[in-house]
N, C-alpha and C positions, 0 to 999 in steps of 0.2 A: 415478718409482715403477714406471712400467710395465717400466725396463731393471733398476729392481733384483727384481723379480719373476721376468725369465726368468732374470738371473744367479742368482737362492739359488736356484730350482726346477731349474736342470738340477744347481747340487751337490749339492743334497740329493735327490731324487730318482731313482729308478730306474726310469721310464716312458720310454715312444715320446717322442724329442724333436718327431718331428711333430704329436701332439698336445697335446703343451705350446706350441708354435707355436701351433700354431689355434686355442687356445682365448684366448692373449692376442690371437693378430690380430682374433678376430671378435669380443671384447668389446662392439665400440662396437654391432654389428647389436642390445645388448639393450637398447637406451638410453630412447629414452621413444615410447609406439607411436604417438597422436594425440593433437593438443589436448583434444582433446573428453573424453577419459578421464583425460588426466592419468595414463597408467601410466608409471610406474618399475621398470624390468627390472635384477636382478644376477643375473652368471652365477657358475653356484653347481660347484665342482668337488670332488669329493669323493673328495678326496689333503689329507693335512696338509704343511704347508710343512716340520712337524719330519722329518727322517730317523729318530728311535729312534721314533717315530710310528706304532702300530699301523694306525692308520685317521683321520681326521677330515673338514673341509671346510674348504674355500677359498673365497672370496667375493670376486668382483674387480666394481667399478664401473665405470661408461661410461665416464671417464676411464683404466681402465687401477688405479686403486690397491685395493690390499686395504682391504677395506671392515670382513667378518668372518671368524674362522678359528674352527675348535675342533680343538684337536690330544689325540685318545685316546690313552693312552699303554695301556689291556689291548682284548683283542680283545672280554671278555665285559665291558666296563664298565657300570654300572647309574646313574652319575654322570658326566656331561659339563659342563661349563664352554663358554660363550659368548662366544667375546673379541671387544672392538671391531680395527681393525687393528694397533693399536699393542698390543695385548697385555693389555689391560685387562679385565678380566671384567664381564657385561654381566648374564647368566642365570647360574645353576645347574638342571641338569636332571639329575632323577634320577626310581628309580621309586619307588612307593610302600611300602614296607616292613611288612606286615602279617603275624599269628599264623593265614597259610592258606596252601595253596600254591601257589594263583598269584593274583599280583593285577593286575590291565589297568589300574593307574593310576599315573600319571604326576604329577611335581609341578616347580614351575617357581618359583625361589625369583628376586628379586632381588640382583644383584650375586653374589660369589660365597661362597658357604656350606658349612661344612664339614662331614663327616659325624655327626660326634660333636655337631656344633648341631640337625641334623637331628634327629636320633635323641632330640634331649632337649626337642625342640618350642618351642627359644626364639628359631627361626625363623619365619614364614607364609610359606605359600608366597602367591604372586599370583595363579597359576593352577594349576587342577587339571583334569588331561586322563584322559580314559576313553575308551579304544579300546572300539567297539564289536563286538560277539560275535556274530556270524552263528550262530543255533542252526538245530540240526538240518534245514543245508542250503538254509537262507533267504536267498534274493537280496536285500541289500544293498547302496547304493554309499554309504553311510556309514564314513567309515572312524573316526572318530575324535568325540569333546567336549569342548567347552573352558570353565572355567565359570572365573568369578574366584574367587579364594580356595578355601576347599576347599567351602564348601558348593554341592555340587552335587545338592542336591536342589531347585535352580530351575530357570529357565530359562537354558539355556547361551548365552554369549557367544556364541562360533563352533563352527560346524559343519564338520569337516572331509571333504569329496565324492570318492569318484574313486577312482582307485590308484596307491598310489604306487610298486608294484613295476614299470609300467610310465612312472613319471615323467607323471603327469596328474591332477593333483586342483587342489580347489577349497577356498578357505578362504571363507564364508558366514556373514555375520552374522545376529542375530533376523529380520531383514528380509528374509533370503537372496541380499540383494543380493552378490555377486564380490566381497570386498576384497582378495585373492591368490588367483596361480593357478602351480602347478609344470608346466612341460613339457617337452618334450624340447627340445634345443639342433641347429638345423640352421646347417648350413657355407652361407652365401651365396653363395661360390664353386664347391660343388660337390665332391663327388669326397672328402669328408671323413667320417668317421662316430663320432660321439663315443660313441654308447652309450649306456647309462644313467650313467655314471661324470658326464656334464658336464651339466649341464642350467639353465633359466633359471627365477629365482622373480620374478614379474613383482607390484607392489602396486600400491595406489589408493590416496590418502590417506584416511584414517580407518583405518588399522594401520600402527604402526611397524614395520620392516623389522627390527628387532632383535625384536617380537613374530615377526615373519612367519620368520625364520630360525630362531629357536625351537622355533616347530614342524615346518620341518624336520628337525632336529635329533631331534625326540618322533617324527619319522614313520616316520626311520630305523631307530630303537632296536625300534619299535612290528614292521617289517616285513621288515625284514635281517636 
C-alpha cells in the first residue's frame, strides 16, 4: 500500500515531491506514543488523492495504508463525505440549513446522505456541532460543541479546545478528560517543514477515529 500511495500521489498530484516523500517516510514517527496511554496517531494530510479535487484529506496509518480520505470536488462546499480507504462512505457532514443568515451549526449524518434526504428530514443526524461565538472580543479557547443527535440543549458529548488555524486543539469529553488531540507534524530527521498542510490527529480509546476525523473535517469547514 505504502508504494501504491507514492505511485497515484506523484500522478495525480501537483506538489513538492519532497514533501510527499516525507510525509510517507515519517508516517511510522505517528504510531502509538506509550503503553500507558494507549495513543494511536494518523497523519492526516490535507491534499485529496483525486486530481479534479478542489481540496480534501488524506489519512495514512503507521503502517503506511490509507486509512481515510475525503475528496471536495467545490472550493465553497457546505457537504463533505467521509470515506473509509477503500472509498466507502463513513459520515456525511454538512452545515446546518436554516431561514437566517448565518447558522454555526453543523450536522453529521451516518453513512452517506444526500441533500434532498437532508432537506426533507428523513434523515438524523448523530451528531450536532456548534461552533462557538467569541462575542464582543471575549477570550475563548473553546472552539467548537458536540452533542448527539440534534438536541443540544443538554449536555454536550465533546468539547472541542485550542486552534485549529494553528493545528493544536483538543477534543474533551464531560469528564474533560483528552480523548483526541490535533498537532503539528515534525520531521525526526530534521531539516523538513510540513506546515499546516500535514499534521497528526493522535486518539485514546473511547472515540472512534472515524468520530475523531469527522471533526476534523467540521474544523476545517468551521475555520478555513
Amino acid at each position: 500500500m505504502l508504494h501504491f500511495l507514492k505511485s497515484l500521489s506523484r500522478t495525480v498530484h501537483q506538489c513538492p515531491e519532497e514533501l510527499e516523500k516525507e510525509i510517507l517516510k515519517n508516517h511510522d514517527n505517528s504510531n502509538y506514543d506509550t503503553e500507558e496511554d494507549c495513543t494511536i496517531s494518523l497523519t492526516v494530510w490535507r491534499k485529496s488523492l483525486i486530481f479534479s479535487c478542489i481540496n480534501g484529506f488524506t489519512v495514512i496509518g503507521s503502517d503506511g495504508s490509507l486509512v481515510y480520505r475525503v475528496d471536495n470536488y467545490s472550493r465553497c462546499s457546505d457537504q463533505v463525505v467521509l470515506m473509509d480507504g477503500s472509498g466507502n462512505p463513513i459520515f456525511t457532514i454538512c452545515r446546518r440549513r436554516k431561514l437566517r443568515l448565518v447558522d454555526w451549526s453543523w450536522l453529521v449524518y451516518d453513512g452517506e446522505v444526500s441533500k434532498s434526504r437532508i432537506n426533507s428530514s428523513s434523515s438524523k443526524p448523530i451528531f450536532y456541532v456548534r461552533k462557538n461565538m467569541k462575542i464582543l472580543g471575549k477570550s475563548s479557547k473553546v472552539l467548537a460543541y458536540v452533542y448527539d443527535g440534534v438536541l443540544y440543549d443538554k449536555k454536550c458529548a465533546y468539547t472541542i479546545e485550542g486552534s485549529y488555524t494553528h493545528r493544536m486543539c483538543k477534543i474533551l469529553d464531560e469528564s474533560r478528560s483528552v480523548l483526541a488531540e490535533i498537532k503539528r507534524k515534525q520531521d525526526a530527521a530534521g531539516g523538513v517543514s510540513f506546515g499546516l498542510e500535514v499534521f497528526v490527529l493522535s486518539f485514546r480509546p473511547g472515540l472512534d477515529s472515524g468520530v475523531a476525523m469527522a471533526i476534523v473535517s467540521l474544523l476545517d469547514q468551521m475555520f478555513s
